[in-house]
C-alpha positions in Angstrom: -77.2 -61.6 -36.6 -75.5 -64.7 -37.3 -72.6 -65.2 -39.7 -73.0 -68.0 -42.3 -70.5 -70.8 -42.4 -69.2 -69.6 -45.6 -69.3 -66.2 -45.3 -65.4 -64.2 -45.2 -64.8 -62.8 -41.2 -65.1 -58.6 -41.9 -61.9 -56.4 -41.9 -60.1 -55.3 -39.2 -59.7 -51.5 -38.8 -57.0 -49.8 -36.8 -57.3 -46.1 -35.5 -54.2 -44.3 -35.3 -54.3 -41.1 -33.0 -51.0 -38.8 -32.9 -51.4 -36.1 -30.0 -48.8 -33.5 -30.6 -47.9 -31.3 -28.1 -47.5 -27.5 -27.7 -49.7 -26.8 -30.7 -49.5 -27.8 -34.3 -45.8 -27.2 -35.1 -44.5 -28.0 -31.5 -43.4 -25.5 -29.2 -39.3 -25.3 -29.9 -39.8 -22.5 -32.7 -40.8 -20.4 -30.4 -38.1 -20.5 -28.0 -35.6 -20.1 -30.9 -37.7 -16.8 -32.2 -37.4 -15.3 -28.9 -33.5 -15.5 -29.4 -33.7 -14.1 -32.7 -35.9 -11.2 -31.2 -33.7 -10.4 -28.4 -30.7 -10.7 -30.8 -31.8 -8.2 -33.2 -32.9 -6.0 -30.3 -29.8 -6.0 -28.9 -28.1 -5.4 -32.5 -30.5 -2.8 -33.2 -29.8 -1.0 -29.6 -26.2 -1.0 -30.9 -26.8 1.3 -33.7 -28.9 3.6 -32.2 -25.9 4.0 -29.6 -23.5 4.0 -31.9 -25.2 7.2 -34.0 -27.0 9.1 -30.9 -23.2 8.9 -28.9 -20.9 11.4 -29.0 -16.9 10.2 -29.1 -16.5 11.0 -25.5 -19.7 9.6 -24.7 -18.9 6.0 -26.7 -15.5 6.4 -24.7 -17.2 6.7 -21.0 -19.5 3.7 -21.8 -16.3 1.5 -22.7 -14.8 2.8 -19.9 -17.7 1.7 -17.8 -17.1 -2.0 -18.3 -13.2 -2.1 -18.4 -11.2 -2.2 -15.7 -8.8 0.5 -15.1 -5.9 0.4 -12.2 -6.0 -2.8 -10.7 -6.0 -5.7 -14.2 -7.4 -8.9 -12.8 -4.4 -11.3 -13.6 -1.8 -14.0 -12.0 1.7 -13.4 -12.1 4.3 -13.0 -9.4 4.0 -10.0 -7.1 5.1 -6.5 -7.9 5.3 -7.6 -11.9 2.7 -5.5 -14.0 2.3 -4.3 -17.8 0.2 -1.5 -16.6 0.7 1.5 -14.0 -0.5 -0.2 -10.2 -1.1 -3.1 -12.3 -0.1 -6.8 -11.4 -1.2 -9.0 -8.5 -2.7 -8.2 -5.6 -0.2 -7.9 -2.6 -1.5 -11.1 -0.6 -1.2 -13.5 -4.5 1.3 -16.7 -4.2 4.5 -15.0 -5.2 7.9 -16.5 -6.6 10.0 -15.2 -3.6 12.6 -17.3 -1.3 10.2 -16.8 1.3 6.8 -17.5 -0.8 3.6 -18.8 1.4 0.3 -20.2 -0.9 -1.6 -16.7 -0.4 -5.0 -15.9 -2.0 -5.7 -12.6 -2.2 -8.8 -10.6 -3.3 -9.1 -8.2 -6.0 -11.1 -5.0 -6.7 -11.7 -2.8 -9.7 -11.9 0.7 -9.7 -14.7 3.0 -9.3 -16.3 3.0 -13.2 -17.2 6.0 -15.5 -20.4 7.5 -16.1 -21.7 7.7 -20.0 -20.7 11.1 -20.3 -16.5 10.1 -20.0 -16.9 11.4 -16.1 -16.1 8.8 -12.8 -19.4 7.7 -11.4 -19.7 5.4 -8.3 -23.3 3.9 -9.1 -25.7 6.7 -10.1 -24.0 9.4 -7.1 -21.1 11.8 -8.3 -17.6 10.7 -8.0 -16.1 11.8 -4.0 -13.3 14.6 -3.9 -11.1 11.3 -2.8 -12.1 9.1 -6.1 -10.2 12.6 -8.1 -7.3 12.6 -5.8 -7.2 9.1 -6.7 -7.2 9.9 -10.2 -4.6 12.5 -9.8 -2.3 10.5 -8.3 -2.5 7.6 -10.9 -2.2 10.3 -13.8 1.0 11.6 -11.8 2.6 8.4 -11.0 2.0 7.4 -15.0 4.3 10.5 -16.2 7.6 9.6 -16.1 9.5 6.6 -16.5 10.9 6.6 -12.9 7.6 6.6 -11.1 6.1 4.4 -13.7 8.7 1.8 -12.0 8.0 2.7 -8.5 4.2 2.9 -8.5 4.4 -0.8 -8.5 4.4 -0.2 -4.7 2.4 1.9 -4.7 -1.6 0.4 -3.6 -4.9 2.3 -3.9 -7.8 0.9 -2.2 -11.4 2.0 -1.4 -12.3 1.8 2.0 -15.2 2.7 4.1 -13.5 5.9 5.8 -12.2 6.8 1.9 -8.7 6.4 -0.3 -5.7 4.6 1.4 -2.6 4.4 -0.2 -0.5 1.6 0.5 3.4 2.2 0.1 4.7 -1.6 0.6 8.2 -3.0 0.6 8.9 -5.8 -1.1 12.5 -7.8 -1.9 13.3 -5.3 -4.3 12.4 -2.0 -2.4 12.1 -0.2 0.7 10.5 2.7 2.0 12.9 3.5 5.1 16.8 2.5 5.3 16.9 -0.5 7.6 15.8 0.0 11.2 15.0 3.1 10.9 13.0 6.3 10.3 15.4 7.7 7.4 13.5 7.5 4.2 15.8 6.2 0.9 15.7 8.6 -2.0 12.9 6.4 -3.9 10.6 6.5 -1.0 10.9 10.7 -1.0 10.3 10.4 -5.0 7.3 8.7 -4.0 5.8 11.1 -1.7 6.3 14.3 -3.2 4.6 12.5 -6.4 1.8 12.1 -3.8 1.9 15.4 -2.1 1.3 17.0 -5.9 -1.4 14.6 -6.6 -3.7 15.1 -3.3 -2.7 19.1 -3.0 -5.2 20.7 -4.6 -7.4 18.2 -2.5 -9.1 19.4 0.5 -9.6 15.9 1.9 -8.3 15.2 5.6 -5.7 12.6 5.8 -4.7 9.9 8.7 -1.1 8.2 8.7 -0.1 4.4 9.7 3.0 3.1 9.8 3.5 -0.9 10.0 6.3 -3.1 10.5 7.4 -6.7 10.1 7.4 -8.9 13.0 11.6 -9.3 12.8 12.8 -7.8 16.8 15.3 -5.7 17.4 19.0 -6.8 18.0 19.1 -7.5 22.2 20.7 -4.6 24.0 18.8 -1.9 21.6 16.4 0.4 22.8 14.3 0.6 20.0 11.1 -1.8 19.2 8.8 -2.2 16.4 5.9 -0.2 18.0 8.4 3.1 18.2 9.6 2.7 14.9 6.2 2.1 12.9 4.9 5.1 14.7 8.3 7.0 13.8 8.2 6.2 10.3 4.5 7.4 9.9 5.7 10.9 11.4 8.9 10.9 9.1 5.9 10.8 6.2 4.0 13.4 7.5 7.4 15.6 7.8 8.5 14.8 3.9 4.6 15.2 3.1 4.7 19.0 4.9 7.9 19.6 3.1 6.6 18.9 -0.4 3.9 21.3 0.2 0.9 19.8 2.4 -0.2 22.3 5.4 -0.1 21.1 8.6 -3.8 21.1 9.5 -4.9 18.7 6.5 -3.6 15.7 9.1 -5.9 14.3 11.3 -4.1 11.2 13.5 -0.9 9.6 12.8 -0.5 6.2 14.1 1.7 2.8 14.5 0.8 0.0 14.6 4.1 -2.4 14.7 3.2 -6.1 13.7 -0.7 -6.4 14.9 -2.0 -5.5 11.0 0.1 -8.3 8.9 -0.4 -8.2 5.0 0.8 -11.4 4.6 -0.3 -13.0 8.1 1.2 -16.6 7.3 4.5 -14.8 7.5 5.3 -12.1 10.0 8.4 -11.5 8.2 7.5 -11.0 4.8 9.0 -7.8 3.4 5.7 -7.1 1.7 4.4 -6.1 6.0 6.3 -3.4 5.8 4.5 -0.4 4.6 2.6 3.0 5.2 -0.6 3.6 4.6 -2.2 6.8 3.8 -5.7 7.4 3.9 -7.7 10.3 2.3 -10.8 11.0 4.5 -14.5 11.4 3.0 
């Protein structure tokens, strides 16, 4: 139909559409709710440990997610707050003869809820008590609370070794030779107590630095590690360990550095003493 000349043009009508997604309200609230929920869960979950827990208990589950012997910190080497505590042996240090090391450290094995050592859901191996033992013996006095900072536990695939390492400040064995110094004998008759009541088998290596000999001596570094690892065994026998708990005793001079950047680091020097599985 035609418009008359005089007749007003008809209104103009706009349809706004708004498409909102995720629903009415958007989808954000949900997200946050879920939080809350988990939140609460978690809160409630608290409690109900907190009354259905026994002391002990509570103390085994704290224990489970704390570190125990070796604290996870940087400071110079052979300086802890705790016992075996401080860097690991292969950390930059603040020594004369200091190379950029990075080391690698490991936490011990964790307790179970019920206060007892657990290594995942298996019960804890005759060697994880020894180790315990010896860490209990070395924390009670104030003497070997000073020298079990050289004094290394580690886990390895054949059981416990315990590393006895020299450092700047300390040495297992009077120099060049297979006499060990008074703090060195404190050390392993602390040890001989700890893993005596232990029935675990135990293997011996001694190691040296890389330094030679003097020319014109008749000694080398291969004698004397294996020399020094027989002197242990004799001082371990004397504090009480039968004869038939050893297995091999070994050295191994120079070939299994520490600190491999430098041969002659002090910290190369050491015995190692392993508790077999």
């Amino acid at each position: 139909m035609a418009r008359k000349k005089d007749e007003p043009l008809p209104p103009i009508i706009v349809k706004k559409v708004t498409v909102v997604a995720g629903g009415h309200h958007g989808g954000a609230w949900k997200v946050a709710y879920a939080d809350f929920v988990t939140a609460m869960m978690a809160f409630f979950l608290l409690l109900w440990i907190l009354g259905a827990t026994t002391e002990k208990q509570r103390k085994g589950i704290a224990d489970y997610f704390t570190p125990t012997l070796v604290q996870t910190r940087k400071q110079s080497a052979g300086s802890a707050n705790g016992l075996l505590g401080g860097s690991s042996l292969t950390d930059a240090d603040n020594y004369p003869h200091a190379m950029g090391q990075t080391g690698t450290k490991a936490l011990t094995i964790p307790r179970g809820p019920t206060g007892g050592a657990k290594e995942g859901d298996k019960p804890i191996k005759r060697t994880a008590r020894a180790k315990e033992s010896l860490e209990q013996k070395l924390r009670s006095s104030e003497r070997l609370r000073r020298l079990a900072k050289q004094v290394r536990l580690v886990d390895t695939t054949q059981g416990v070794r315990i590393d006895l390492v020299d450092d700047a400040d300390f040495a297992m064995f009077r120099l060049g030779t297979t006499v060990l110094t008074p703090d060195a004998s404190e050390l392993l008759n602390a040890i001989a107590e700890a893993v005596g009541p232990n029935a675990a088998q135990l293997t011996i290596r001694g190691h040296t630095d890389a330094l030679p000999f003097l020319p014109g001596t008749t000694g080398n570094n291969w004698s004397l590690s294996a020399g020094r690892a027989e002197a242990t065994r004799q001082a371990l026998i004397r504090d009480g360990l039968p004869e038939d708990r050893f297995r091999r005793i070994e050295g191994v001079a120079d070939k299994e550095l520490l600190i491999p950047k430098d041969p002659n680091d002090p910290r190369n020097r050491r015995i190692s003493i392993t508790l077999l599985d």
